[in-house]
N, C-alpha and C positions, 0 to 999 in steps of 0.2 A: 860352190856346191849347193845346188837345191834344198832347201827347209825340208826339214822332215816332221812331221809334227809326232808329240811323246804319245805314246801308246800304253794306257794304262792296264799292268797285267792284274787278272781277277787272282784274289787272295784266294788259296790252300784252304780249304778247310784242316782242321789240326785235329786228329782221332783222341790225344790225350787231354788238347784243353776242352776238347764239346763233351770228353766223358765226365770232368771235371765237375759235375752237377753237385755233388756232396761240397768240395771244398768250398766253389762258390756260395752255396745255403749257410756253410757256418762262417765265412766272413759276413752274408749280411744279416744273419740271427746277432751277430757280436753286436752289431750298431743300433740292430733295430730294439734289442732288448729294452722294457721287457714288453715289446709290441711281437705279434707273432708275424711271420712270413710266409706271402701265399705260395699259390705254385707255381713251378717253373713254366713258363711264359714265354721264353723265346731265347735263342743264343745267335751270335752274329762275329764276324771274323773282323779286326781292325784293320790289321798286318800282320805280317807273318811271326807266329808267333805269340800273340796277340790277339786275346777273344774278350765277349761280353755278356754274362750270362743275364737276362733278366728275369725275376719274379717280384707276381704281381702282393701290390698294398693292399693290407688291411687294414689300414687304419682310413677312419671314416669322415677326416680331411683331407686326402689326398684320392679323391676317388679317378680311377684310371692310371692312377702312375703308377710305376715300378721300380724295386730294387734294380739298380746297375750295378753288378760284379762287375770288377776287369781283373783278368787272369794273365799272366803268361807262364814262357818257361824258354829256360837255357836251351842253347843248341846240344840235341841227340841229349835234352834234357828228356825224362820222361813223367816227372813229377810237378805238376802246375802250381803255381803262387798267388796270392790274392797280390792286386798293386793297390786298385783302392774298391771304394763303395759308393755307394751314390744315387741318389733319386733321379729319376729321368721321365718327363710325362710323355705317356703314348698315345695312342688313338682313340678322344673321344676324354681326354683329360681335364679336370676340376682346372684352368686358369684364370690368374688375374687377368685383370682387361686390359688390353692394348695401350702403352703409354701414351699418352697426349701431352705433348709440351705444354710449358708455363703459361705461354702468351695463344695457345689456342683454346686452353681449359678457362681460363678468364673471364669472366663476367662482367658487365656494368655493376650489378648489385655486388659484389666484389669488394669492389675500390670505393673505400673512405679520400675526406678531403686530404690527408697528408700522404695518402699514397702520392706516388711518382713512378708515373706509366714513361718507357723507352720511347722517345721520338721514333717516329714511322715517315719515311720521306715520301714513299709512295702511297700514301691515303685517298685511298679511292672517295673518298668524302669530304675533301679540300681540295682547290686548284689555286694557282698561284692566284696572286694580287698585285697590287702597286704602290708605290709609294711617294707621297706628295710631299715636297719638301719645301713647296711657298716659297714665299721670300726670306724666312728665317729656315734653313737645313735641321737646325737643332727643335724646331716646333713643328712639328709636325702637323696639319689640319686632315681629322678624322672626316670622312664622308661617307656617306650613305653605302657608295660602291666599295665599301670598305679598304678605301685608302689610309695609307697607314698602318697596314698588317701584311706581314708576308705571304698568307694565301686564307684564301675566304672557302665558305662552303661552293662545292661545283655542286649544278643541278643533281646529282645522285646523292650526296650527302643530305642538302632539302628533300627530297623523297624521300628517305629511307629514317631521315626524324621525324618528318610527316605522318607516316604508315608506324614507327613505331609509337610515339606519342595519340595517333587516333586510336590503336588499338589497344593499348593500354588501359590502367582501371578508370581512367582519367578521362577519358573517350564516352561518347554514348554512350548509354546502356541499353541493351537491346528489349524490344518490344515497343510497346505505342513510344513516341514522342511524349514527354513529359509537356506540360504548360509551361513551365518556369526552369529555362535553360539559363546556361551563362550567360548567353548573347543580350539576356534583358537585365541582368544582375549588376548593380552599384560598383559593386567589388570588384571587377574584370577589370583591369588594363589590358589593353590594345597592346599588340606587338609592332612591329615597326615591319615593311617590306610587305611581300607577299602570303606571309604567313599570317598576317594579320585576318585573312576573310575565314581565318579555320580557327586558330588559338587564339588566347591569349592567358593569362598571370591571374591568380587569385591574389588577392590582397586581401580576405575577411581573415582577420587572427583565430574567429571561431569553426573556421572550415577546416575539413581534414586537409584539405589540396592548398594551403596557405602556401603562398610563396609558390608554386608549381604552375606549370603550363598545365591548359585544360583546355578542351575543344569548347565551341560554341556553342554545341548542343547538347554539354555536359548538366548536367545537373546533381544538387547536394540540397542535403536539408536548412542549407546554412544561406541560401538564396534572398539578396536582400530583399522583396516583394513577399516573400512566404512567409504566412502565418498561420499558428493554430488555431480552431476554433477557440471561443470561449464556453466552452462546456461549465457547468459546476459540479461541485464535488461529490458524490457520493456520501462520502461522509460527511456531514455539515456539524460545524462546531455550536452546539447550542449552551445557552448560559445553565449550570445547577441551579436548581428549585425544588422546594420540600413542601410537600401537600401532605401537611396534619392530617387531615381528614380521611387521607388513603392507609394511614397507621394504623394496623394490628397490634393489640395487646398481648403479649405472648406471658403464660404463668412463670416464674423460675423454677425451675426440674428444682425436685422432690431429694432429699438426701437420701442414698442408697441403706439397703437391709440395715449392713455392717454396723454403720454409722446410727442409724434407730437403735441396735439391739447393746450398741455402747454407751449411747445417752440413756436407754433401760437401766442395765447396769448400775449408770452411777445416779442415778435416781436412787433404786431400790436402796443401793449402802447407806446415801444420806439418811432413809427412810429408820432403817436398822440402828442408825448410832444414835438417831433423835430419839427411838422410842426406849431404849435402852434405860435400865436405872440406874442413877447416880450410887455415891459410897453411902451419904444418908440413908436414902431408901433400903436399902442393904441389912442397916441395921437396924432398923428397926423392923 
């Protein structure tokens, strides 16, 4: 018998569940309490039987989405049921952003020394290597062509640490050419290979870039040829010195009213008790 392919028939629309506008409103006031519920916004047929009413959020973290009623009802039922409630975003809705796996979200600045990155067999930034096994299998002799390791950088991995290490903070800095680049600096170690005519290693403990790859045409304040002027100070420390002869004699301030009209006072009593007569004089 010849295939016949299924023929999807379009859903009924249902007169009792699209009237159903009230029932649905108070299942989703139950949920949304005590957030309020906008207006009816749309209804849609699932299967028979089987409807969705939506109205739209007000609440002002969900912008664009809407309440989902689902309704049904029994057969030659005429009275519809809430079955559930539910948020559903529509057209032009408030979403989160598109998931990004683990290993595509990932950074270099990321990953600390104890992390442990998933082997990648297909790195576009390695290609295999070889291995020299001399006269002793167990001693390995390392060479230059990086014998001795299972796969070394392929030319795209060198380009692509090239371009990002020269564009980095590490790299030139744009505008003139400075005087005093790496390329003339004490402190540089050389790299080894091809990369040596563009980078190489700070070694000054006082540089920011210590330990790090830096171009040659990199330059820092920490540059061993670079020096400050010797300017002098502004403020110069001179020795203290006292010039007698620049001294002002200043009077001691005078004692107030108060203190006059109390020393008055006790003048005047002394004055009263000395003049006073004795019990002799009295009597006679």
């Amino acid at each position: 018998m010849p295939k016949t392919s299924a023929r999807l028939r379009a859903v009924k629309k249902d007169a009792v569940l699209e009237g159903a506008v009230d029932v649905a409103r108070a299942g989703a006031e139950a949920v949304a309490h005590p957030r309020p519920v906008g207006e009816h916004v749309g209804f849609e047929m699932v299967s028979e039987r089987l409807a969705t009413h939506y109205f739209a959020s007000t609440d002002a973290g969900y912008v664009g989405w809407c309440w989902a009623v689902t309704v049904a009802r029994v057969p030659r039922g005429r009275v519809a049921t809430v079955c559930e409630v539910d948020m559903t975003p529509r057209e032009g809705a408030l979403l989160a952003p598109e998931w990004v796996p683990w290993e595509d979200r990932l950074r270099p600045s990321d990953i600390s020394r104890d992390d442990v990155l998933p082997y990648k067999a297909d790195d576009e930034r390695l290609v295999q290597s070889f291995e020299d096994t001399s006269a002793d299998p167990d001693l390995p002799v390392v060479r230059e062509l990086g014998l001795g390791r299972v796969r070394v950088l392929s030319p795209e991995g060198h380009s692509q640490a090239a371009k990002r290490w020269y564009e980095s903070e590490r790299g030139p800095k744009s505008g003139r050419r400075p005087r005093n680049t790496c390329s003339t600096c004490g402190f540089l170690v050389k790299m080894g290979g091809d990369m040596r005519t563009m980078f190489g290693v700070c070694a000054n403990e006082w540089a920011t870039d210590d330990g790090a790859v830096v171009s040659l045409d990199h330059t820092c304040g920490s540059h061993s040829e670079t020096d400050v002027p010797k300017n002098g100070t502004a403020w110069p420390v001179r020795p203290s010195r006292v010039n007698e002869g620049a001294l002002d004699a200043e009077p001691m301030p005078r004692a107030s009213n108060e203190a006059n009209k109390d020393e008055a006072t006790v003048d005047e009593t002394k004055t009263d008790e000395a003049d006073a007569p004795t019990g002799e004089e009295r009597e006679d």
